[in-house]
N, C-alpha and C positions, 0 to 999 in steps of 0.2 A: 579410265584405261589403266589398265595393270602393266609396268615393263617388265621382260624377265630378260634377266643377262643369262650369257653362256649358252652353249652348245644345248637344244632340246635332247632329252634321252631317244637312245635309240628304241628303234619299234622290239615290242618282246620276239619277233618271227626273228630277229636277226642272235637272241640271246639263245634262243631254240636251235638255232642253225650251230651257231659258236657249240654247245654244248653236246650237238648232234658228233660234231667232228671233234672232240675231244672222247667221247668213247666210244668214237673210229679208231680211234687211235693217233687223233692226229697231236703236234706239239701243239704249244699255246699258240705263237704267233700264227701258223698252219691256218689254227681254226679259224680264228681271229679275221683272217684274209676270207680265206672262205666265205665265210659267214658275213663278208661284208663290213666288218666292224674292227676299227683300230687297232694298234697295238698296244695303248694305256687303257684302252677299254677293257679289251680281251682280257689282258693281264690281273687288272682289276674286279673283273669277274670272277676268277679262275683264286684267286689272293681270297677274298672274301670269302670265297666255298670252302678254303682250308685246301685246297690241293682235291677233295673229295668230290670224284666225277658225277656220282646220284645226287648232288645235291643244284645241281643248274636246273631248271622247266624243260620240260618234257613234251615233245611233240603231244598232240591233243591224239586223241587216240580210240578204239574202243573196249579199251582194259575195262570200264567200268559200265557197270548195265545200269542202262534210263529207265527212266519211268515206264515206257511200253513198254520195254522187255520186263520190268517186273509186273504190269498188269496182265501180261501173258502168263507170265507166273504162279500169278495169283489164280487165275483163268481154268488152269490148268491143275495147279494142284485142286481146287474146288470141283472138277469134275472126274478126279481121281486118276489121273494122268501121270505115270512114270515119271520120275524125275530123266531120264534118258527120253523118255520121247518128249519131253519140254525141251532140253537142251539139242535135241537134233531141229526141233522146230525154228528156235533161235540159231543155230549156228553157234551156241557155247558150249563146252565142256562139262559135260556131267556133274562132274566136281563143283563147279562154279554155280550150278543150280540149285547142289545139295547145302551147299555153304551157305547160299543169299537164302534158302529157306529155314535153316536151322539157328542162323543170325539173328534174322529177325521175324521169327514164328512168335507169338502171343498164345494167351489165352484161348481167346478169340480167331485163334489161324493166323494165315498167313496175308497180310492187305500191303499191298503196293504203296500206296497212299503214307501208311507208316512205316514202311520200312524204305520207302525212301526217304522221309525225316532224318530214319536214324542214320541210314548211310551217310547224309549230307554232314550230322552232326559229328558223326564218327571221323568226316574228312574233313571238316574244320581245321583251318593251321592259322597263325603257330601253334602248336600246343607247348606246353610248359614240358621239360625233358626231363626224363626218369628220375637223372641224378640231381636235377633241381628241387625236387619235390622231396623226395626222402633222403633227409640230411645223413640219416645212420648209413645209407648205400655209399654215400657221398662220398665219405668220414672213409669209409672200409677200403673204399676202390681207392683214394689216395692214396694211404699209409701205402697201400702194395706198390703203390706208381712210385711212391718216392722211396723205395724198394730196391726199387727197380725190375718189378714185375711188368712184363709186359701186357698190352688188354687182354689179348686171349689165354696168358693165364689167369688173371682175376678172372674175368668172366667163367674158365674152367671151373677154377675150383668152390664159388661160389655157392653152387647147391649141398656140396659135401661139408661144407661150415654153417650153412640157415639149411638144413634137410626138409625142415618143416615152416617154410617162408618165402612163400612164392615173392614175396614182394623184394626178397633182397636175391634180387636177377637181375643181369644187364648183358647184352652183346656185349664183343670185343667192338663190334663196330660203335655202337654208340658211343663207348668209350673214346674211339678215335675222335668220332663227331663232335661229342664234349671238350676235347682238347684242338680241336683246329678248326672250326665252321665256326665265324661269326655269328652271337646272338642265340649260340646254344653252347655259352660260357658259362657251362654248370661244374667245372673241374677248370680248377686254375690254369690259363696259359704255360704258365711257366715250366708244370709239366712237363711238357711234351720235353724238354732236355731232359728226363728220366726217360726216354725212351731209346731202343736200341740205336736208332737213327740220331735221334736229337734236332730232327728239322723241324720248326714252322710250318712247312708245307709237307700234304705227301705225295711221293714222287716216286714211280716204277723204278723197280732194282736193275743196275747195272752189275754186268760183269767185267771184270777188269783181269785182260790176257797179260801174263808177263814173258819176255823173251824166257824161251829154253836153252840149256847147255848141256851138252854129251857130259857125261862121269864117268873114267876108266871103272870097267869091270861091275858094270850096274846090271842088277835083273831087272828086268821088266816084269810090270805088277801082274800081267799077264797068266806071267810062274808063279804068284801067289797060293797059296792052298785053297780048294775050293771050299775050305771053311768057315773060311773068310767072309764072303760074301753075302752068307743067308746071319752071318754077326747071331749065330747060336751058340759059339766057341768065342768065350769071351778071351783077352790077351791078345787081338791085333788091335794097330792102333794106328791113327794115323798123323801126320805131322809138317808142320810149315813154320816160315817166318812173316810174323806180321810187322809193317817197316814202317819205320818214321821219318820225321823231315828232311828229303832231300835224299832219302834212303843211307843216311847215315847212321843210324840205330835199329835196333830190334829188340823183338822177343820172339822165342819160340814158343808154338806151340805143340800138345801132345792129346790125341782126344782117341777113349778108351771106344771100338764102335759097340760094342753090346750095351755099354752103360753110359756113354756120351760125358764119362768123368773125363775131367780136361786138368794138364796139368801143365805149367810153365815154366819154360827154360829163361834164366836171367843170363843177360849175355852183354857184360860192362866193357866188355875189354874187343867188340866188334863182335862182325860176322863171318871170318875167314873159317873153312873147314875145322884147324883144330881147337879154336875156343867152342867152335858148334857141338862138334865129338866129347870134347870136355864135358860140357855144360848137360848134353843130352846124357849120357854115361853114368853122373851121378845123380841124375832122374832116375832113371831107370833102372838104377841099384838099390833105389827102395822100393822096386815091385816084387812080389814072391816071383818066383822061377815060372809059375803057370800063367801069369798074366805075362810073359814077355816072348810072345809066340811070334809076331811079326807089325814090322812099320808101314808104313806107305809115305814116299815122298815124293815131291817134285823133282825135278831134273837141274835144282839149285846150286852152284860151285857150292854153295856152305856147307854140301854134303859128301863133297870130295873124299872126306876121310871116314867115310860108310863102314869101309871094311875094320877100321880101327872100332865103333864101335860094334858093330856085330863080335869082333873076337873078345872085348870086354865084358858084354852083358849079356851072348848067347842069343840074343835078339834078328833074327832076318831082316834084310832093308830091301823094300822093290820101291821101284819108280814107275812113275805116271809118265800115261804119254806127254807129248808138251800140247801144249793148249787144251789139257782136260779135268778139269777142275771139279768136275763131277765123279771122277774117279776117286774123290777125296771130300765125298760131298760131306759128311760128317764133319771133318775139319774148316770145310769154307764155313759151314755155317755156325760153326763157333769161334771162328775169325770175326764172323759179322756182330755179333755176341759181343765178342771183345773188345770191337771200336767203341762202344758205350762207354769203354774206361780209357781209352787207350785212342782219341780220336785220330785220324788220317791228317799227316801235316805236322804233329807234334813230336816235339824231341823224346822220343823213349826210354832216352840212357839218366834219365833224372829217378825214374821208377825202381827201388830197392828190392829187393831179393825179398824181405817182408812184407811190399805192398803187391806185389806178386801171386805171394801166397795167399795174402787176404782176399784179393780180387779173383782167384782160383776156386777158395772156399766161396765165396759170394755165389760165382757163378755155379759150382755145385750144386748147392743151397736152394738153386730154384726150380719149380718143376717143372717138364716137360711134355710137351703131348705127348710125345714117341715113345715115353717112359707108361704109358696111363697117368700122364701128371704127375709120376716118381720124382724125388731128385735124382741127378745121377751119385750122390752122397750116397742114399738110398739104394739104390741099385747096386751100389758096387758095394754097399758093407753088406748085403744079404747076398753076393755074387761070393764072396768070401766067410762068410758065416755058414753056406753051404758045402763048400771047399772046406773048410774047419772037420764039419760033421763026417 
């Protein structure tokens, strides 16, 4: 007689259910209930996947064609039968008929018998992970991680460095996978702290609303010029504070929208309106005259003294409405950028005016989808080499 201690595992229907109502949308514990099953269960689940919702089982389903639907296949392509009039007879998608025959077509045609072999072999798991297997991918997709590129730009720029090497290609996603899914630890853990987030797990973005405050004599962004908005007329630009522990410190920042060049305000001495005006002023005394067409801000006191810099550096200031953050969407998303150096909770005011500027150039430095994977370095010294000409 065999004894076994502790808790038998739960039935896999209950693991299917859990992962059913996680990309429902529901939280962990949500599912967890749902689905019948614990909350160190659920959690545990949910931990092991890396946070990555495709990676739980999968309702059984009929994503994949059986054996009689491929011997109708077979059936059918042998008596010279439309790939569409096979796929209506099944009830599949054309596409899917033309694929499982072009898949696994022979010499010899097309035999059910073998090509469900190969299917079967083809869905064989685990299999060993890209970045396992080929050390040189490996090797390349680090260095960029610990970069601080993100996956989707190594995966970007990948073909434009092997032009002629299929084999050094990766998703951004596997690369996530690689760093958070247990047991497909083909890129070091420790990683994922090179990433914009820096979490262990991953986890849906949150937005985070901050109180608004009226500014004597504020335009609203509304007034803006409508040149602004299709960001063809480079020189508006838009602007925020990103805050630190206890909302004691900060940094400003400045993000150009034609060329997402980002530039930051050191701010040792607080965040009252006129160290903000100070600080922002001798920013933006070192753009030429054509780049300082207009700002976008929040509805921030620290911007109280607007008018002081507009009459120093010729610059327009309009305000957002309050709670709209998307009105500034180029700046939130190099806010998010920024916590990578600068994380949420951390004292700010320890950061020097030259780690500033390094971390300004860093972020530069890297390329962009929205750029066609430009930096905004790039972008903005050919935005001025053409203004030169």
């Amino acid at each position: 007689m065999v004894r076994r201690y502790g808790r038998p595992p739960l039935p896999r229907d209950v693991r299917v259910r859990f992962w059913g109502g996680i990309r429902a949308g529901l939280s962990v514990p949500e599912a967890g209930a749902a689905a019948g099953a614990g909350h160190s269960a659920a959690l545990g689940w949910f931990s092991r996947a890396g946070g990555v919702k495709g990676n739980g089982p999968g309702p059984v389903s009929g994503r994949y064609l059986s054996l009689g639907e491929r011997e109708e296949i077979a059936a059918g392509a042998a008596a010279g039968e439309s790939v569409r009039s096979i796929a209506a007879r099944l009830g599949r998608a054309p596409s899917t008929v033309s694929r499982e025959v072009r898949r696994n077509c022979s010499s010899a045609g097309y035999r059910a018998a073998a090509a469900q072999a190969q299917a079967e072999a083809r869905a064989a798991r685990p299999k060993e992970a890209k970045l396992a297997v080929n050390g040189e991918l490996r090797g390349w997709v680090q260095d960029k991680l610990e970069k601080n590129w993100s996956p989707e730009q190594v995966s970007a720029v990948l073909p434009a460095q092997f032009p002629d090497r299929p084999e050094m290609r990766v998703s951004h996603e596997t690369i996530y996978q690689s760093l958070y899914v247990q047991g497909r630890g083909a890129l070091r853990r420790e990683l994922a702290r090179h990433l914009r987030t820096g979490r262990v797990l991953r986890r849906p973005r949150r937005r985070d609303g901050e109180p608004a405050s009226r500014i004597p004599g504020m335009v609203n962004i509304s007034e803006r010029p409508a040149e602004a908005q299709d960001r063809a007329v480079p020189g508006h630009w838009e602007g925020d504070l990103i805050m630190g522990r206890k909302n004691q410190s900060a940094i400003g920042t400045l993000v150009e929208r034609s060329t997402r060049f980002a530039m930051l305000l050191h701010l040792p001495d607080g965040t009252e309106a006129p160290q903000v005006a100070e600080a922002m002023t001798a920013v933006i005394a070192t753009l030429p005259q054509a780049l300082r067409r207009s700002l976008a801000w929040d509805q921030g006191r620290e911007m109280a003294a607007h008018a002081q810099v507009t009459m120093a550096t010729g610059m327009d200031i309009y305000f957002c409405d309050p709670h709209s953050p998307w009105q500034r969407g180029s700046n939130e998303n190099t806010n998010g950028l920024l916590r990578q150096y600068f994380p949420k909770g951390t004292d700010l005011s320890v950061h020097s005016a030259e780690h500033l500027a390094a971390v300004a150039g860093e972020l530069n430095g890297r390329p962009r989808k929205t750029l066609g994977w430009k930096t905004p370095a790039e972008a903005m010294a050919g935005l001025l080499d053409s203004q030169a000409a």
